[in-house]
The first five atom37 places (N, CA, C, CB, O) and aatype in JSON, in Angstrom:
{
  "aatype": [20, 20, 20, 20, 20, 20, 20, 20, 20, 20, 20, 20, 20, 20, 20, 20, 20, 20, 20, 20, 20, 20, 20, 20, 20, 20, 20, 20, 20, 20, 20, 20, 20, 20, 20, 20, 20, 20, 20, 20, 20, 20, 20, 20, 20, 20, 20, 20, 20, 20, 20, 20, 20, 20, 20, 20, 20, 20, 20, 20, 20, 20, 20, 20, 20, 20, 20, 20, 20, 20, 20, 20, 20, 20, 20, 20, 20, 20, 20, 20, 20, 20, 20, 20, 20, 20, 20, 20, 20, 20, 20, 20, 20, 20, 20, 20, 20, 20, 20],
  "atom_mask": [
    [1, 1, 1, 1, 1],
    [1, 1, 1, 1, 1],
    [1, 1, 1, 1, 1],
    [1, 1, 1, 1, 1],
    [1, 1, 1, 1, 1],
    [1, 1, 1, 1, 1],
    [1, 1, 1, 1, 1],
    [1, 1, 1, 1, 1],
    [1, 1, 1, 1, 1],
    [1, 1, 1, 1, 1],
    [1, 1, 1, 1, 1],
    [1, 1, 1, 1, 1],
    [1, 1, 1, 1, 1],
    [1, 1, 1, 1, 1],
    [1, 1, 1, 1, 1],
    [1, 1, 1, 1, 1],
    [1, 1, 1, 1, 1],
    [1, 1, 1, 1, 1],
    [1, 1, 1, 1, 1],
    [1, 1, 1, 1, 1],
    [1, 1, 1, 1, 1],
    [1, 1, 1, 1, 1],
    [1, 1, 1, 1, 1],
    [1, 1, 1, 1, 1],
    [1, 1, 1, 1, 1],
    [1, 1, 1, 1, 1],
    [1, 1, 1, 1, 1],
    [1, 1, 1, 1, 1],
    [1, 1, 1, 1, 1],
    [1, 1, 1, 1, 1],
    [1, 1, 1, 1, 1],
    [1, 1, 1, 1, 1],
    [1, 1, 1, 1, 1],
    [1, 1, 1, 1, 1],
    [1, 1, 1, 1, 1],
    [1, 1, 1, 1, 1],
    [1, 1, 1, 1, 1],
    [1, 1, 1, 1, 1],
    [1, 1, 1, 1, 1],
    [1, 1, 1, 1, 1],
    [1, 1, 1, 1, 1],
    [1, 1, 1, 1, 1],
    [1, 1, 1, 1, 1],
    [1, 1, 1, 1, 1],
    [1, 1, 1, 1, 1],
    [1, 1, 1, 1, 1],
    [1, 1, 1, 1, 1],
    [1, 1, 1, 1, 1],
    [1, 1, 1, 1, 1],
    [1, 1, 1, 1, 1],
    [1, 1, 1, 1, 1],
    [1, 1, 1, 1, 1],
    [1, 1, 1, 1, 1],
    [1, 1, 1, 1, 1],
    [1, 1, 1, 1, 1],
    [1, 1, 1, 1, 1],
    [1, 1, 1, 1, 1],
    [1, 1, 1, 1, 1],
    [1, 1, 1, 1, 1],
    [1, 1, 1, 1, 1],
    [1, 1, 1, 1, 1],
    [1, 1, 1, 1, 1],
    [1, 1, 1, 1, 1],
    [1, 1, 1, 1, 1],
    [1, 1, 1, 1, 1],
    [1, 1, 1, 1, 1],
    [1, 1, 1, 1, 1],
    [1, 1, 1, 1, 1],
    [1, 1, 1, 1, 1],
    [1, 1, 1, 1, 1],
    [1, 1, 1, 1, 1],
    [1, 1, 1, 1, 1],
    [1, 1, 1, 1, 1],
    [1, 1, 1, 1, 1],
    [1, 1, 1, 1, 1],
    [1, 1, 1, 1, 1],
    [1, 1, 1, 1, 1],
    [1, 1, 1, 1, 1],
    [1, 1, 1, 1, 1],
    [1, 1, 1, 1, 1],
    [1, 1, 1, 1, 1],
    [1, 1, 1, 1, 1],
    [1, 1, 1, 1, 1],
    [1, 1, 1, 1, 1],
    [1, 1, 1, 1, 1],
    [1, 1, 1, 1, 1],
    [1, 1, 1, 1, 1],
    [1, 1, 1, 1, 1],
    [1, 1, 1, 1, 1],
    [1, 1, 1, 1, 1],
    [1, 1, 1, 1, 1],
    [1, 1, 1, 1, 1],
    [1, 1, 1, 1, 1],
    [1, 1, 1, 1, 1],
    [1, 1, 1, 1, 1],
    [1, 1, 1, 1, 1],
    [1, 1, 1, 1, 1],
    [1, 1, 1, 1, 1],
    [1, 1, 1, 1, 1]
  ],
  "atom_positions": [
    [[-3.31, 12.24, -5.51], [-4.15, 13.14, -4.77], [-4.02, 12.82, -3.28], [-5.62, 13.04, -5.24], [-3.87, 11.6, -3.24]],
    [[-4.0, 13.22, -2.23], [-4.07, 13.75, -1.12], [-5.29, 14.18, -0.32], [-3.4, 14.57, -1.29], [-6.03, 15.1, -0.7]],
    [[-5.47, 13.48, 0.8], [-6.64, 13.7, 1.44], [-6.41, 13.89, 3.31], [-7.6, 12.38, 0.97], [-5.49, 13.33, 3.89]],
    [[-7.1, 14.5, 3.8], [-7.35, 14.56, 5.1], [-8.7, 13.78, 5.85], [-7.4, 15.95, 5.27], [-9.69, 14.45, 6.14]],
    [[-8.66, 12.57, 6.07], [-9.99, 12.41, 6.96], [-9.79, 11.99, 8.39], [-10.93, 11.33, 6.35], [-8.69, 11.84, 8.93]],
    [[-11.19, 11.79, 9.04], [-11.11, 11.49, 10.39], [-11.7, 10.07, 10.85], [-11.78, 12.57, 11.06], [-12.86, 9.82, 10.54]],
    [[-10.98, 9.18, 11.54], [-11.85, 8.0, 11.9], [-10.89, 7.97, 13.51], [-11.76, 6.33, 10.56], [-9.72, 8.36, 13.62]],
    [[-11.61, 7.49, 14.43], [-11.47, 7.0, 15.9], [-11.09, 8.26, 16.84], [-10.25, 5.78, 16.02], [-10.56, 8.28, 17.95]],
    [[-11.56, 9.34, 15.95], [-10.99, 10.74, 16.7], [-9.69, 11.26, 16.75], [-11.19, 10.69, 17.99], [-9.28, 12.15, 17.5]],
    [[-9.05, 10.63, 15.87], [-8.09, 10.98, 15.46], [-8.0, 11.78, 13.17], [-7.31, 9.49, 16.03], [-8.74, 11.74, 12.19]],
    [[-7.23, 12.09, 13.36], [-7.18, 13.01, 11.65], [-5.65, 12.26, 11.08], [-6.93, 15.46, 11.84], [-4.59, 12.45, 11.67]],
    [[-5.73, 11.59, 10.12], [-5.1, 10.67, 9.08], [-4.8, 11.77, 7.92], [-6.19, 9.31, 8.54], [-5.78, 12.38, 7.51]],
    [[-3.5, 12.09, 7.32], [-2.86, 12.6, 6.13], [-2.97, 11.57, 5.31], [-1.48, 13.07, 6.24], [-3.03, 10.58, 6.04]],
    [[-3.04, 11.17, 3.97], [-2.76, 10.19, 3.45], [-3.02, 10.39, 1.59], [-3.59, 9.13, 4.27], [-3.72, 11.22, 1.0]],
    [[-2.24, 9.42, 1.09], [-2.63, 9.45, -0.03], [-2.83, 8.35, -0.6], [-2.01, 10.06, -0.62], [-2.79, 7.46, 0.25]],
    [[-3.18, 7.68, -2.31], [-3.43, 6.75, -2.82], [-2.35, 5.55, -2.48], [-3.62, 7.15, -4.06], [-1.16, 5.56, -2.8]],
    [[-2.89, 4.74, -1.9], [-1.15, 3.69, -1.87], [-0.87, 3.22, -0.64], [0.43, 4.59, -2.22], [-0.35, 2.14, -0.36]],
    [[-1.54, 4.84, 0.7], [-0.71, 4.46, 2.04], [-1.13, 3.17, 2.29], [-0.95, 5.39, 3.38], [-1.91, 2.5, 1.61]],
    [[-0.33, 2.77, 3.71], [-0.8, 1.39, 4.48], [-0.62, 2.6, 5.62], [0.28, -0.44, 4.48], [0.26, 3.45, 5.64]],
    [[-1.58, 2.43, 6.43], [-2.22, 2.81, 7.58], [-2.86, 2.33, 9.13], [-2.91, 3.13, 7.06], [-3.94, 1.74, 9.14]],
    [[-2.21, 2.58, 10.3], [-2.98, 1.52, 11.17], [-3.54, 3.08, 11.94], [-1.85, 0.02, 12.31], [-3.11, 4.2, 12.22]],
    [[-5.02, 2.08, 12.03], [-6.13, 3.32, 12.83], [-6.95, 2.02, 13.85], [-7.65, 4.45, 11.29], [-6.87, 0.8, 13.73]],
    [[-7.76, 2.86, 14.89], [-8.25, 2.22, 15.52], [-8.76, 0.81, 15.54], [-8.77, 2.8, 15.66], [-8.43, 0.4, 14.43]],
    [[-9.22, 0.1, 16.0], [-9.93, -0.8, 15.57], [-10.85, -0.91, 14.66], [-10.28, -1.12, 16.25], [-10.23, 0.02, 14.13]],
    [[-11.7, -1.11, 13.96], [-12.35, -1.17, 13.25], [-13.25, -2.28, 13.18], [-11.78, -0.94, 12.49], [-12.69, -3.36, 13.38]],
    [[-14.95, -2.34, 12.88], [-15.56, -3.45, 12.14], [-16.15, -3.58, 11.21], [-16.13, -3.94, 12.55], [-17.19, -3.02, 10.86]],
    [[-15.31, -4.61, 10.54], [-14.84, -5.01, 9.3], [-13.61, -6.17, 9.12], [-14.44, -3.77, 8.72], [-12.51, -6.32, 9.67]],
    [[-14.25, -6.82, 8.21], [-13.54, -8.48, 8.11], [-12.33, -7.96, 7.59], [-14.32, -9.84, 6.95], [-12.43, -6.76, 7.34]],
    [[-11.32, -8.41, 7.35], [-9.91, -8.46, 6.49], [-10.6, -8.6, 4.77], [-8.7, -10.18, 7.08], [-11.36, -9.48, 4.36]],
    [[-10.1, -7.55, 4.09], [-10.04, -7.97, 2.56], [-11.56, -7.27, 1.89], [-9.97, -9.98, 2.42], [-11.96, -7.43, 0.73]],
    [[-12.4, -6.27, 3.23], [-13.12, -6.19, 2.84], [-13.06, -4.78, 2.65], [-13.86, -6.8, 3.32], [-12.02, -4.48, 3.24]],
    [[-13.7, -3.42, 2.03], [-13.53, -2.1, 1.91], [-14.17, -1.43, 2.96], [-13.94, -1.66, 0.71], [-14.87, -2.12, 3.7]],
    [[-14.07, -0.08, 3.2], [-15.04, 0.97, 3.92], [-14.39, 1.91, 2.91], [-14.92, 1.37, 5.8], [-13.4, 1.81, 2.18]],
    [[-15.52, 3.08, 3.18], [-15.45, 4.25, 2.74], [-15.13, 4.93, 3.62], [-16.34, 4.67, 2.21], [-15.13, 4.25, 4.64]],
    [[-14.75, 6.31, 3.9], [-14.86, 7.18, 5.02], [-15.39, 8.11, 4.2], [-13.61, 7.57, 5.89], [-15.26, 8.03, 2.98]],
    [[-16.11, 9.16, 4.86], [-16.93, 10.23, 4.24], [-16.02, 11.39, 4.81], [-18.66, 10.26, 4.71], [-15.47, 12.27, 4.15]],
    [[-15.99, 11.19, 6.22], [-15.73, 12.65, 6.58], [-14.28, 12.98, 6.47], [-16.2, 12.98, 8.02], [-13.38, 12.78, 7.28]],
    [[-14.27, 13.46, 5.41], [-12.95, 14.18, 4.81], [-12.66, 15.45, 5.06], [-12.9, 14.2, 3.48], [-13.29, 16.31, 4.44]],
    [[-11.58, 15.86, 6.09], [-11.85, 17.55, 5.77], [-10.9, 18.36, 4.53], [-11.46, 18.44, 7.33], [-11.11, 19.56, 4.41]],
    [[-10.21, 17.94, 3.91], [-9.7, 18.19, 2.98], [-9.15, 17.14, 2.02], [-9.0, 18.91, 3.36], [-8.58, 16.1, 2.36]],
    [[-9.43, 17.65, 0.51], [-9.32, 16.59, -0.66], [-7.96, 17.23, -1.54], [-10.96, 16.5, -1.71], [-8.34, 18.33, -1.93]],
    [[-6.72, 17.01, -1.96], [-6.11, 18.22, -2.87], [-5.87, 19.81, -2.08], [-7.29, 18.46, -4.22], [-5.21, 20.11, -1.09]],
    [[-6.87, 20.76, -3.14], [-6.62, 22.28, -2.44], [-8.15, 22.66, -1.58], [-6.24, 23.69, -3.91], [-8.46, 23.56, -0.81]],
    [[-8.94, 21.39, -2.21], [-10.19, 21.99, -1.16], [-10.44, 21.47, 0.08], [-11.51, 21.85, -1.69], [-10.4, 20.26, 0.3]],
    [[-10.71, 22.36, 0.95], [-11.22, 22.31, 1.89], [-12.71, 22.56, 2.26], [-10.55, 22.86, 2.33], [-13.41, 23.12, 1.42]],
    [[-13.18, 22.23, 3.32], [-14.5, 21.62, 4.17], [-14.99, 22.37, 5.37], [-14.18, 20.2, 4.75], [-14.42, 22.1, 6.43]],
    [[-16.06, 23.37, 5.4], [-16.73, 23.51, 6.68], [-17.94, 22.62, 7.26], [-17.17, 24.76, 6.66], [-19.08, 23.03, 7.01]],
    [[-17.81, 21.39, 8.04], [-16.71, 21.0, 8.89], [-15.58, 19.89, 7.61], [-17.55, 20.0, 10.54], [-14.35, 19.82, 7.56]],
    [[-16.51, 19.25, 6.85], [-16.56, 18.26, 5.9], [-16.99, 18.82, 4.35], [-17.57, 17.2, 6.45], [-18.0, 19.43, 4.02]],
    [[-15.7, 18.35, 3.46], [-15.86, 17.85, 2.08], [-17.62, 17.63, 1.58], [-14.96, 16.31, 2.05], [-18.21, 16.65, 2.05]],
    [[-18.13, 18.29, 0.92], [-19.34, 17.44, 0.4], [-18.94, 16.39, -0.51], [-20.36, 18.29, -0.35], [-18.13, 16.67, -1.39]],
    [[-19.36, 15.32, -0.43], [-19.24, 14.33, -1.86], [-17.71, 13.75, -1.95], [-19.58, 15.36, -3.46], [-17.47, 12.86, -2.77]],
    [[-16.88, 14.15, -1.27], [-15.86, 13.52, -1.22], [-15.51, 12.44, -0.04], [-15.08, 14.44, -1.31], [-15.9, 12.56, 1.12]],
    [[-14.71, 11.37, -0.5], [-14.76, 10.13, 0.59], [-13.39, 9.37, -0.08], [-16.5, 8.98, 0.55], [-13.0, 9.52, -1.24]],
    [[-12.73, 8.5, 0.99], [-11.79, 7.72, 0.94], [-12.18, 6.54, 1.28], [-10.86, 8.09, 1.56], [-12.81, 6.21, 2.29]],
    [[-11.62, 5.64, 0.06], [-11.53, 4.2, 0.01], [-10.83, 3.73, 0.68], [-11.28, 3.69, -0.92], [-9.77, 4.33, 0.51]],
    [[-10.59, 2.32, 2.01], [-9.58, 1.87, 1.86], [-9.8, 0.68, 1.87], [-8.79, 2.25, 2.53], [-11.0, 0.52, 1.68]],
    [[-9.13, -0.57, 2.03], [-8.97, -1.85, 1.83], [-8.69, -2.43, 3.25], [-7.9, -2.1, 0.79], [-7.56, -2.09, 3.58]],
    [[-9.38, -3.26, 4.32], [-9.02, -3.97, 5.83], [-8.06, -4.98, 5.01], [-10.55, -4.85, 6.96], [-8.27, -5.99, 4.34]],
    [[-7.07, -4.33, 5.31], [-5.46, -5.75, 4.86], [-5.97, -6.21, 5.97], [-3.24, -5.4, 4.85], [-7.01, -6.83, 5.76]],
    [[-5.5, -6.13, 7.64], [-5.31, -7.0, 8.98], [-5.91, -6.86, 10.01], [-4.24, -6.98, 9.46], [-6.28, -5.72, 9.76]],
    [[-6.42, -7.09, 11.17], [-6.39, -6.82, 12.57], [-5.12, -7.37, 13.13], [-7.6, -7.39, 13.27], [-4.41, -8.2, 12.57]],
    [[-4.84, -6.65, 14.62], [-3.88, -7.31, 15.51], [-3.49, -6.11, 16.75], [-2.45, -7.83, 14.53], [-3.67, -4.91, 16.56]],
    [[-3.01, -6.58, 17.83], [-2.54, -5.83, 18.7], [-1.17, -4.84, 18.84], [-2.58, -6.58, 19.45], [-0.33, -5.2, 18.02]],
    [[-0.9, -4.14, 19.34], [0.16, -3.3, 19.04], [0.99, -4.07, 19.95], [0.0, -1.7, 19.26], [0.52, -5.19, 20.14]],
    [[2.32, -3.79, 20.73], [3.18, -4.23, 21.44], [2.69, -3.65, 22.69], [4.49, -3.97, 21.0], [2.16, -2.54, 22.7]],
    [[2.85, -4.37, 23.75], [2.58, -4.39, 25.05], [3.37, -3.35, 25.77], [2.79, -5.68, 25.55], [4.58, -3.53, 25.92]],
    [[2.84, -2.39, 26.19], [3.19, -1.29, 26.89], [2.93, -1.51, 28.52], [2.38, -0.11, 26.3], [1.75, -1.77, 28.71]],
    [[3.47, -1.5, 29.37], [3.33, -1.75, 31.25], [2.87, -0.12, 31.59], [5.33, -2.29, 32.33], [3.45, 0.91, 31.22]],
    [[1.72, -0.24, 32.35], [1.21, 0.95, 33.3], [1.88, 0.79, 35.09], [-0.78, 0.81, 33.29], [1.33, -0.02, 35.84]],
    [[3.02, 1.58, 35.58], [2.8, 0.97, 36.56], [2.78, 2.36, 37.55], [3.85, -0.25, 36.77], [3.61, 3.27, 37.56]],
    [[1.45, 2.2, 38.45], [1.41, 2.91, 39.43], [2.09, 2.64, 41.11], [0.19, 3.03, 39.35], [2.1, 1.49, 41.55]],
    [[2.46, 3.45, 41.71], [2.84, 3.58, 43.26], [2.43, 4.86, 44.18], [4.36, 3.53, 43.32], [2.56, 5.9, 43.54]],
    [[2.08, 5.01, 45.24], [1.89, 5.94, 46.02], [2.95, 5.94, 47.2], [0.56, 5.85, 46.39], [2.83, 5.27, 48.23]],
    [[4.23, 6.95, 46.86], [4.99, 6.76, 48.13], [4.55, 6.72, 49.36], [5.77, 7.54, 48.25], [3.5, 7.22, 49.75]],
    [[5.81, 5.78, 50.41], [5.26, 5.64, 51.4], [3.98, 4.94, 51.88], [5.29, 6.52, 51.59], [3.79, 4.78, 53.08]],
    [[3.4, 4.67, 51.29], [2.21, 3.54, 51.53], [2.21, 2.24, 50.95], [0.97, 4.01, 51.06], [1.1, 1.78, 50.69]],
    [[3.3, 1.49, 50.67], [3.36, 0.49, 50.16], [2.19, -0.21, 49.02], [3.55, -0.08, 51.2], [1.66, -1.32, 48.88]],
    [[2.12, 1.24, 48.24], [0.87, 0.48, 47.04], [1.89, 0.48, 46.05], [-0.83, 1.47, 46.44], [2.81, 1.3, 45.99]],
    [[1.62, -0.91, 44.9], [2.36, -0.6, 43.95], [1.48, -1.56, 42.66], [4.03, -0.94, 44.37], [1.04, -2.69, 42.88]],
    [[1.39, -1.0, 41.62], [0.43, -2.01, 40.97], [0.77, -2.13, 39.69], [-1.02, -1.66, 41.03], [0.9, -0.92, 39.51]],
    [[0.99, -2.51, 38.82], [1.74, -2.93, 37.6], [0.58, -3.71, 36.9], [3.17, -3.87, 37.9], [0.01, -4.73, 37.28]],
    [[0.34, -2.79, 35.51], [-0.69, -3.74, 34.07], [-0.22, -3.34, 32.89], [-2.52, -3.4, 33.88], [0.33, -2.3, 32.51]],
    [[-0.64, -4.73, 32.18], [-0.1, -4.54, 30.47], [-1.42, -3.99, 30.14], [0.4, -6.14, 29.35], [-2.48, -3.75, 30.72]],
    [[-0.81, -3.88, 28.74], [-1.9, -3.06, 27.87], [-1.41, -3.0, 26.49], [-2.17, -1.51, 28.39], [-0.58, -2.19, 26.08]],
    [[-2.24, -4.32, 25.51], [-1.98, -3.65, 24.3], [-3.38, -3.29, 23.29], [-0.94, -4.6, 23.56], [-4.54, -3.68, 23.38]],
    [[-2.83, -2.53, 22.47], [-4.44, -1.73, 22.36], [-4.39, -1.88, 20.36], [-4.43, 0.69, 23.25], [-3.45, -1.61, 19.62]],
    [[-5.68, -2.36, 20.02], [-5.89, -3.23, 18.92], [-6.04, -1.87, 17.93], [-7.31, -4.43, 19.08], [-6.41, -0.71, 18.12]],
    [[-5.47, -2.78, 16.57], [-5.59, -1.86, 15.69], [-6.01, -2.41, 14.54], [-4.52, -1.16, 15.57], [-6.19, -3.59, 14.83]],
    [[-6.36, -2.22, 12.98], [-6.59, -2.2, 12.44], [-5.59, -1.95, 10.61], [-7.31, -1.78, 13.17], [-5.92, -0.86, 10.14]],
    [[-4.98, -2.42, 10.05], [-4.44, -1.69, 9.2], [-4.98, -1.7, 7.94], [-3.29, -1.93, 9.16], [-5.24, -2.74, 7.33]],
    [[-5.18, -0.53, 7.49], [-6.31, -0.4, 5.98], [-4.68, 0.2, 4.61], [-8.26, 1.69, 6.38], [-3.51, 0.49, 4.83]],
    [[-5.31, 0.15, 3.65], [-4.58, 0.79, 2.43], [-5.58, 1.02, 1.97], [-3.62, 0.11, 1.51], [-6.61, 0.36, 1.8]],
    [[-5.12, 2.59, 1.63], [-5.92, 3.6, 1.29], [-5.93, 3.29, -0.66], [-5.15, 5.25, 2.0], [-4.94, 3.41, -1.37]],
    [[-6.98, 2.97, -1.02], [-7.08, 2.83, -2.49], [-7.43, 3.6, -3.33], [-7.67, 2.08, -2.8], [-6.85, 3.68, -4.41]],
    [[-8.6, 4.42, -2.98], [-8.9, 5.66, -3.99], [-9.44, 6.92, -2.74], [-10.44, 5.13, -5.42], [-9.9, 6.94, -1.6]],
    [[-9.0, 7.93, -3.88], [-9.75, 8.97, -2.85], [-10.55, 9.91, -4.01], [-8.48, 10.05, -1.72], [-10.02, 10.57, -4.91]],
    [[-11.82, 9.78, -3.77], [-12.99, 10.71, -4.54], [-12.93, 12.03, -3.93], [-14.62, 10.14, -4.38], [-12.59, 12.0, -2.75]],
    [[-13.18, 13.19, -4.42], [-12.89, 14.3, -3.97], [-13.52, 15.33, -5.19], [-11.32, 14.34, -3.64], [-13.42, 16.56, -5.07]]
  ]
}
Protein backbone atom coordinates (compact mmCIF):
# COMPACT_ATOMS: atom_id res chain seq x y z
CA UNK A 1 0.00 0.00 0.00
CA UNK A 2 1.04 3.47 -0.72
CA UNK A 3 0.61 6.60 1.08
CA UNK A 4 1.01 10.40 0.80
CA UNK A 5 1.78 12.35 4.07
CA UNK A 6 3.14 15.60 5.26
CA UNK A 7 5.83 16.32 7.97
CA UNK A 8 8.33 19.61 8.04
CA UNK A 9 6.23 21.16 5.21
CA UNK A 10 7.23 19.20 2.93
CA UNK A 11 4.80 15.95 1.20
CA UNK A 12 6.67 12.35 1.32
CA UNK A 13 5.41 9.46 -1.42
CA UNK A 14 6.15 6.35 0.26
CA UNK A 15 5.38 2.93 0.89
CA UNK A 16 5.77 -0.07 3.44
CA UNK A 17 9.65 -0.69 3.61
CA UNK A 18 10.89 2.96 2.50
CA UNK A 19 14.00 4.44 4.38
CA UNK A 20 13.38 8.08 4.32
CA UNK A 21 15.29 11.27 5.46
CA UNK A 22 12.84 14.22 6.57
CA UNK A 23 13.46 17.05 8.70
CA UNK A 24 14.69 16.83 11.93
CA UNK A 25 12.66 15.35 14.17
CA UNK A 26 12.02 14.72 18.17
CA UNK A 27 12.44 11.50 18.83
CA UNK A 28 15.21 9.12 20.17
CA UNK A 29 16.65 6.54 17.51
CA UNK A 30 14.68 3.10 17.58
CA UNK A 31 11.74 4.75 18.75
CA UNK A 32 8.20 5.07 16.49
CA UNK A 33 5.91 8.17 15.51
CA UNK A 34 2.86 8.06 13.78
CA UNK A 35 1.99 10.72 11.29
CA UNK A 36 -1.70 11.42 10.95
CA UNK A 37 -1.83 13.82 8.30
CA UNK A 38 -2.04 11.74 5.33
CA UNK A 39 -3.45 13.15 2.25
CA UNK A 40 -3.77 10.10 0.40
CA UNK A 41 -3.83 6.24 1.40
CA UNK A 42 -4.03 3.64 -1.93
CA UNK A 43 -7.07 5.24 -4.19
CA UNK A 44 -8.41 7.43 -1.38
CA UNK A 45 -8.03 10.62 -1.03
CA UNK A 46 -8.52 13.54 1.74
CA UNK A 47 -10.17 17.01 2.04
CA UNK A 48 -7.49 18.39 3.48
CA UNK A 49 -6.61 14.89 5.36
CA UNK A 50 -7.41 11.06 5.37
CA UNK A 51 -9.78 10.48 8.39
CA UNK A 52 -8.37 7.59 10.49
CA UNK A 53 -5.60 6.93 8.40
CA UNK A 54 -1.82 7.38 9.63
CA UNK A 55 1.76 6.18 8.89
CA UNK A 56 4.07 4.34 11.03
CA UNK A 57 7.59 4.85 10.93
CA UNK A 58 10.60 3.67 12.87
CA UNK A 59 13.68 6.81 13.99
CA UNK A 60 16.61 4.37 12.50
CA UNK A 61 19.21 7.78 12.90
CA UNK A 62 19.87 11.45 13.34
CA UNK A 63 22.82 13.26 11.53
CA UNK A 64 23.77 16.15 9.33
CA UNK A 65 23.64 16.29 5.62
CA UNK A 66 26.98 17.33 3.76
CA UNK A 67 28.17 20.78 4.06
CA UNK A 68 27.01 23.08 1.46
CA UNK A 69 29.13 26.91 1.33
CA UNK A 70 26.78 30.14 1.05
CA UNK A 71 28.96 32.65 -0.41
CA UNK A 72 27.90 36.20 -0.81
CA UNK A 73 29.74 39.44 -2.60
CA UNK A 74 28.58 42.87 -3.60
CA UNK A 75 30.60 44.07 -6.65
CA UNK A 76 32.84 46.70 -6.37
CA UNK A 77 32.64 47.21 -2.70
CA UNK A 78 34.97 44.82 -1.50
CA UNK A 79 32.32 42.72 0.62
CA UNK A 80 32.74 39.15 0.40
CA UNK A 81 31.47 36.65 3.00
CA UNK A 82 31.56 32.92 2.85
CA UNK A 83 29.37 30.22 5.47
CA UNK A 84 28.86 26.53 5.80
CA UNK A 85 25.75 25.08 6.40
CA UNK A 86 24.73 21.68 7.09
CA UNK A 87 21.17 21.14 7.86
CA UNK A 88 20.07 18.05 10.18
CA UNK A 89 17.99 15.35 9.30
CA UNK A 90 16.39 12.58 10.52
CA UNK A 91 15.98 9.08 8.79
CA UNK A 92 12.71 7.03 9.61
CA UNK A 93 11.46 3.56 7.78
CA UNK A 94 8.23 3.65 7.07
CA UNK A 95 6.63 0.34 8.72
CA UNK A 96 2.96 0.24 8.39
CA UNK A 97 0.54 2.40 6.81
CA UNK A 98 -3.24 2.28 8.27
CA UNK A 99 -5.53 3.70 5.83
Amino acid sequence: MKAIFVTGGKQYYVQEGDVIYVEKLDAEAGSTIDFTDVLAVGDKTGTPYVKGAKVTCEVEKHGKQKKILVFKYRPKKKFRKTQGHRQPYTKLVVKKIVG
